[in-house]
C-alpha positions as CSV (number, residue, x, y, z in Angstrom):
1,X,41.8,-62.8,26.2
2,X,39.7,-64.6,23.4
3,X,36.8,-64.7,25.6
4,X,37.0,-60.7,26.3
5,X,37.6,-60.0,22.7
6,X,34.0,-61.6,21.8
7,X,32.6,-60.0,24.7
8,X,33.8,-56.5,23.3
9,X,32.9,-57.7,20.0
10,X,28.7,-58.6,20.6
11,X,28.6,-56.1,22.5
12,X,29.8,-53.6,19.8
13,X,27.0,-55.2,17.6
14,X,24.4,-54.7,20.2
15,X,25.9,-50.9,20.3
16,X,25.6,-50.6,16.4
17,X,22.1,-52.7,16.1
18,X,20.4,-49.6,18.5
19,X,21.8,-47.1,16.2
20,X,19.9,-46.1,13.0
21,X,21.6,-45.0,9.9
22,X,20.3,-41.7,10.8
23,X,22.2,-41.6,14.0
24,X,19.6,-41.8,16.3
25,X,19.1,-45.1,18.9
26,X,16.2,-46.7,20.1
27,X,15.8,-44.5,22.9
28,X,15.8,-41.5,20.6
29,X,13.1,-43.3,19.2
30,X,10.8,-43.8,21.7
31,X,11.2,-40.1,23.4
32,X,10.2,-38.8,20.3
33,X,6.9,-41.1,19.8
34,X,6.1,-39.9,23.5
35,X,6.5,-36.7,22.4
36,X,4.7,-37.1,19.3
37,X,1.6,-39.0,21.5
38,X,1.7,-36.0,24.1
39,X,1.5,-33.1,21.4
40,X,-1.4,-35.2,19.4
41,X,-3.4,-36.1,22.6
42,X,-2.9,-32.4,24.5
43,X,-4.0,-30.8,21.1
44,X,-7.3,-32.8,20.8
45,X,-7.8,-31.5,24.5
46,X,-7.0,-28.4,24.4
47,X,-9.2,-28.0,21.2
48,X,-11.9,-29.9,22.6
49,X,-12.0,-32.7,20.1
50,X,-11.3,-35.0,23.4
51,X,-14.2,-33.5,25.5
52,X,-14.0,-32.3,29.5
53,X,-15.3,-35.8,31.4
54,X,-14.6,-38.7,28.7
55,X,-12.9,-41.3,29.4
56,X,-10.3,-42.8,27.0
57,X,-8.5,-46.1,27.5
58,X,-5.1,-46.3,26.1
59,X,-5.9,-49.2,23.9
60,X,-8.3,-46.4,22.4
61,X,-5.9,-43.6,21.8
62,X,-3.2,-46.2,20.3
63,X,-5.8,-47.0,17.8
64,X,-7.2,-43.6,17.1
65,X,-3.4,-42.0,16.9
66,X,-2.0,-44.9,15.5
67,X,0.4,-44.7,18.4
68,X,2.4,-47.6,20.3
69,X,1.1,-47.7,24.0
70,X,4.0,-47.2,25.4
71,X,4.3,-43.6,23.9
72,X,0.8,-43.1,25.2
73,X,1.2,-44.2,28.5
74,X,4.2,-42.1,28.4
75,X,1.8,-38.9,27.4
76,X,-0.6,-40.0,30.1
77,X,1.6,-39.4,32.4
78,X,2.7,-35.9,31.4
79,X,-1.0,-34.7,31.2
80,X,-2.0,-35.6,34.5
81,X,0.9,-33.9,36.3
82,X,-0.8,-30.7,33.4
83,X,-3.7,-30.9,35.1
84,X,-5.5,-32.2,31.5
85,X,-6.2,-36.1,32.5
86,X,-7.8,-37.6,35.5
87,X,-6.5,-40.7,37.2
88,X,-8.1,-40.6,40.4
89,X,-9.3,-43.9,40.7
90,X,-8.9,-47.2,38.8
91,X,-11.1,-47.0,35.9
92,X,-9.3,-46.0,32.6
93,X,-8.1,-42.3,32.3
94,X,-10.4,-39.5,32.4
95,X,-10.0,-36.1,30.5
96,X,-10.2,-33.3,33.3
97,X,-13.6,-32.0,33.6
98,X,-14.3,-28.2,33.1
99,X,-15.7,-26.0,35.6
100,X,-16.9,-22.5,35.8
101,X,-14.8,-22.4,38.7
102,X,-11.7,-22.9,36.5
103,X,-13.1,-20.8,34.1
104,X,-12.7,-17.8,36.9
105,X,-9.5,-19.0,38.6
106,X,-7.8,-19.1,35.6
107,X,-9.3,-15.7,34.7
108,X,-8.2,-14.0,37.9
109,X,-4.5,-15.4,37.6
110,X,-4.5,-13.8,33.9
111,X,-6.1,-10.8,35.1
112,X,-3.2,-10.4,37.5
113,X,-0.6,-10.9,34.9
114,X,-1.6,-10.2,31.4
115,X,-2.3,-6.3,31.6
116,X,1.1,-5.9,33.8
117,X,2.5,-7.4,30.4
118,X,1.2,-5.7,28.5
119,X,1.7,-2.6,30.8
120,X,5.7,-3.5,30.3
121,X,5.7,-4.3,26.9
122,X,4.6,-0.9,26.3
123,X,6.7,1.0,28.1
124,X,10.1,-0.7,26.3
125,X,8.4,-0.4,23.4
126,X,7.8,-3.0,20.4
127,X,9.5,-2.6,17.6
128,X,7.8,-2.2,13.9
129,X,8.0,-5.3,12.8
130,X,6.8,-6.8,15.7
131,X,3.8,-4.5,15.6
132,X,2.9,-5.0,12.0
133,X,2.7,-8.8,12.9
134,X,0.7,-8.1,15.5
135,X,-1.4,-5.7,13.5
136,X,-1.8,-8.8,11.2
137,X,-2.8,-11.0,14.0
138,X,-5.9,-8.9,15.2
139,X,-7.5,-9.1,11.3
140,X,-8.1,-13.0,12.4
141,X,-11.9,-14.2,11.8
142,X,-14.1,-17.1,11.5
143,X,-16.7,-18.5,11.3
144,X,-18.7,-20.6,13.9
145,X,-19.6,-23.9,11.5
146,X,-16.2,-24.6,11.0
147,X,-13.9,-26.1,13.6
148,X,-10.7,-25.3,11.6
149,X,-11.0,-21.7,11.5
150,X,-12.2,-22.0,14.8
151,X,-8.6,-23.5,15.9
152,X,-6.6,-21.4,13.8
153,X,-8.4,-18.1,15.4
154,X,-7.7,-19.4,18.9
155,X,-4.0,-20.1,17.5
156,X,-4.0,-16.2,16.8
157,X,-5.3,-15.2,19.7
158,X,-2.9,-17.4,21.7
159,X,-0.3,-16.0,19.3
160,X,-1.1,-12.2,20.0
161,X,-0.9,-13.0,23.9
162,X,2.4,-14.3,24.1
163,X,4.1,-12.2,21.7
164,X,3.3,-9.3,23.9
165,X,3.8,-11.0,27.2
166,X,7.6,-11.9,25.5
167,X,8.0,-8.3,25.2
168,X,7.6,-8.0,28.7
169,X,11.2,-9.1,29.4
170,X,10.3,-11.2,32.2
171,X,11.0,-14.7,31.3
172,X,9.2,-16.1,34.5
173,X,6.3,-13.8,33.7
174,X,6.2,-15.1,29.8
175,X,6.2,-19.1,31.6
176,X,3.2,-18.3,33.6
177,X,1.0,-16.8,31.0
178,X,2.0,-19.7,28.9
179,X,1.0,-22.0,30.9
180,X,-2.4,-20.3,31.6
181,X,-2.8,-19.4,27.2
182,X,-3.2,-23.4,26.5
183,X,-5.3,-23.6,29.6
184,X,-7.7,-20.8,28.7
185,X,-8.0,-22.7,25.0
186,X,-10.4,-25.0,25.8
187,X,-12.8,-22.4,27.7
188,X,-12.7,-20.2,25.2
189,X,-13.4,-23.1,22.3
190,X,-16.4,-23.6,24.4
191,X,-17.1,-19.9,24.8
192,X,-16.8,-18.9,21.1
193,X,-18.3,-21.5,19.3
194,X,-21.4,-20.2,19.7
195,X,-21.3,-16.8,19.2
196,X,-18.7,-15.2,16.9
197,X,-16.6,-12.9,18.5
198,X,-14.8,-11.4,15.1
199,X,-15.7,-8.1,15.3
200,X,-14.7,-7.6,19.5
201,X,-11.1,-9.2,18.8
202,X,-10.8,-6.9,15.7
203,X,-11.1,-3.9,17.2
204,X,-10.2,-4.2,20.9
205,X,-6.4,-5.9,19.9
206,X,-5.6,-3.2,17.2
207,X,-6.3,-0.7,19.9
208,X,-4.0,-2.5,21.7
209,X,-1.6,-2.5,19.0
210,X,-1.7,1.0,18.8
211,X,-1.5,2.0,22.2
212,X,1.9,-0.7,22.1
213,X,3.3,1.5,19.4
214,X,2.8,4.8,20.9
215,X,4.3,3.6,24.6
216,X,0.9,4.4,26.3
217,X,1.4,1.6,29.0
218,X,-1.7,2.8,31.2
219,X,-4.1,2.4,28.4
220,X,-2.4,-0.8,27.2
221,X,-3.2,-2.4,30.5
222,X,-7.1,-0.9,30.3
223,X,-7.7,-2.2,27.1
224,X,-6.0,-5.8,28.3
225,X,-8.2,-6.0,31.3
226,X,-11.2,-5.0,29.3
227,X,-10.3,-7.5,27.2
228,X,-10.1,-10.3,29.6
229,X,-13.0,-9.4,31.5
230,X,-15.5,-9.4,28.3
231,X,-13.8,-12.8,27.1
232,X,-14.8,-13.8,31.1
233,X,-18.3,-13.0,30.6
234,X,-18.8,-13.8,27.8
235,X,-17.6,-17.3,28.3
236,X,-19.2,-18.1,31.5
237,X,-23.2,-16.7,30.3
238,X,-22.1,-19.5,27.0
239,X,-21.0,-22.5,29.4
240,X,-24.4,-21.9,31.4
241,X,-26.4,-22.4,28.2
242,X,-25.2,-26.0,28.1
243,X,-27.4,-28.8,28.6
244,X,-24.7,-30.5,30.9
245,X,-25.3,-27.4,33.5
246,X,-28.5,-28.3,33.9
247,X,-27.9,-30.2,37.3
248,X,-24.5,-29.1,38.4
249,X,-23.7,-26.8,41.1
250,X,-22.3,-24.2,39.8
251,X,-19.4,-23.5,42.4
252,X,-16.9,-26.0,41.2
253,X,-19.0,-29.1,39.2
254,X,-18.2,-30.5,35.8
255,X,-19.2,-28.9,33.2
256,X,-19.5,-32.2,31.2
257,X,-20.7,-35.3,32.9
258,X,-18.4,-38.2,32.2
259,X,-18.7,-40.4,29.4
260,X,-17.1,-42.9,27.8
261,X,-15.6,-42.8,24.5
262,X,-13.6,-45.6,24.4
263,X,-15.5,-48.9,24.4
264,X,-15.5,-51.4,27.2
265,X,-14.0,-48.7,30.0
C-alpha cells in the first residue's frame, strides 16, 4: 500500500509540474509555438519576404523567428503538405518555386468559382452593413515603395474576396476560394509591386459593390470575371519582365532559380 501511495503521489507531482499556473500543460505549449512558427513562416511566404526557390534550413528560421526547432519542424511539415515548402530531396527545405503555370491554374480554378460567388451572394443579397464595409474595402491604395502598404492592400483585397464568397452560403465553396485567396497572394505581391493598380481595384470592386446591393447577380459575375482576368494579365506580362525568366521555359519552370538563404545549406 505504502509503495502505491508514493507512486500515486510523484506521479501527481509529475501531473502538477506540466501544468502552468495559467492552466495550460506542456503540450499546450508546444502546439501553440507550432502554431505560432507556421503563421510567422506562411506569412513571410505568402508575402514574399521568403522568396519562390530559397532554401532555408531550420537552424535558420529558429534564429530569424526566434523559434525552438521543434515548433519549426513542426511548421515545415504543415507547409509542405500546403504546397508552400519543397522537400523533395535531402538538401534543407526549399520554399516552392513560382511558375506561370501556377499563376494560370490557380487563375482558372478561381475563374470557375469566384464569379459563381459572387453570382450567389447577389442574388440573397448583402445586407447594409456588410456593404458599407465592403464599400470601405475598395477605397484601399498604396503605394509601390512601401512593402507595408503593399501587404495591407493585398489583406483588403483578400478581405473583399472572402466576405463575398461567405455570402455565398456555400461553406465548401467559401473553403476552396480560401484556400486559392492565400495562394494567389504571392502572385499578386509579385504582380503589383511594380505597377500600382489603385485606381483598377477602386473602381472595378465598388461596381461590384453596387451591383451586390442592387441583386444584379449577372453583372456581379461580369464584373468578377473581368476582374480576375485583368489581375491574370496583368500579373503574367509583370512575372515575364523578371530577370529570373530569362532562361526558363515558360510552360511550368521556376520563376526564381533557387538560392540559398541560409548559410551552409
Amino acid at each position: 500500500m505504502a509503495v502505491q501511495k508514493k507512486l500515486r503521489s510523484a506521479r501527481a507531482v509529475a501531473w502538477a509540474d506540466d501544468i502552468q499556473p495559467d492552466g495550460s500543460s506542456s503540450a499546450d505549449r508546444s502546439a501553440n509555438l507550432g502554431e505560432r512558427a507556421y503563421q510567422q513562416i506562411r506569412s513571410e511566404i505568402l508575402f514574399y519576404q521568403l522568396p519562390p526557390g530559397s532554401r532555408v534550413s531550420e537552424a535558420y528560421l529558429t534564429t530569424r523567428f526566434n523559434l525552438r526547432q521543434a515548433a519549426v519542424r513542426s511548421a515545415l511539415l504543415r507547409l509542405v503538405q500546403e504546397g508552400l515548402v519543397d522537400r523533395t530531396d535531402e538538401r534543407s527545405p526549399r520554399i516552392a518555386p513560382l511558375t506561370l503555370k501556377d499563376v494560370r491554374d490557380i487563375y482558372g480554378l478561381r475563374l470557375l468559382l469566384e464569379p459563381r460567388a459572387a453570382e450567389l451572394a447577389a442574388g440573397f443579397g448583402i445586407a447594409s452593413a456588410d456593404a458599407e464595409r465592403l464599400r470601405a474595402i475598395s477605397q484601399s491604395r498604396y503605394e509601390l515603395t512601401s512593402h507595408g502598404q503593399l501587404v495591407e492592400f493585398l489583406r483588403a483585397n483578400r478581405e473583399f474576396n472572402m466576405r463575398v464568397a461567405s455570402a455565398s452560403g456555400n461553406a465548401r465553396l467559401v473553403g476552396t476560394i480560401a484556400h486559392l485567396q492565400d495562394l494567389t497572394l504571392r502572385i499578386l505581391y509579385v504582380g503589383i509591386r511594380s505597377l500600382n493598380v489603385s485606381e483598377w481595384f477602386q473602381s472595378t470592386h465598388l461596381k461590384i459593390v453596387e451591383a451586390l446591393e442592387s441583386r444584379d447577380a449577372r453583372t456581379a459575375a461580369e464584373l468578377w470575371t473581368t476582374d480576375l482576368r485583368y489581375g491574370e494579365r496583368l500579373i503574367s506580362d509583370a512575372l515575364m519582365t523578371l530577370p529570373e525568366l530569362s532562361q526558363v521555359n515558360l510552360a511550368g519552370a521556376s520563376l526564381a532559380r533557387p538560392y540559398a538563404v541560409s548559410k551552409g545549406n
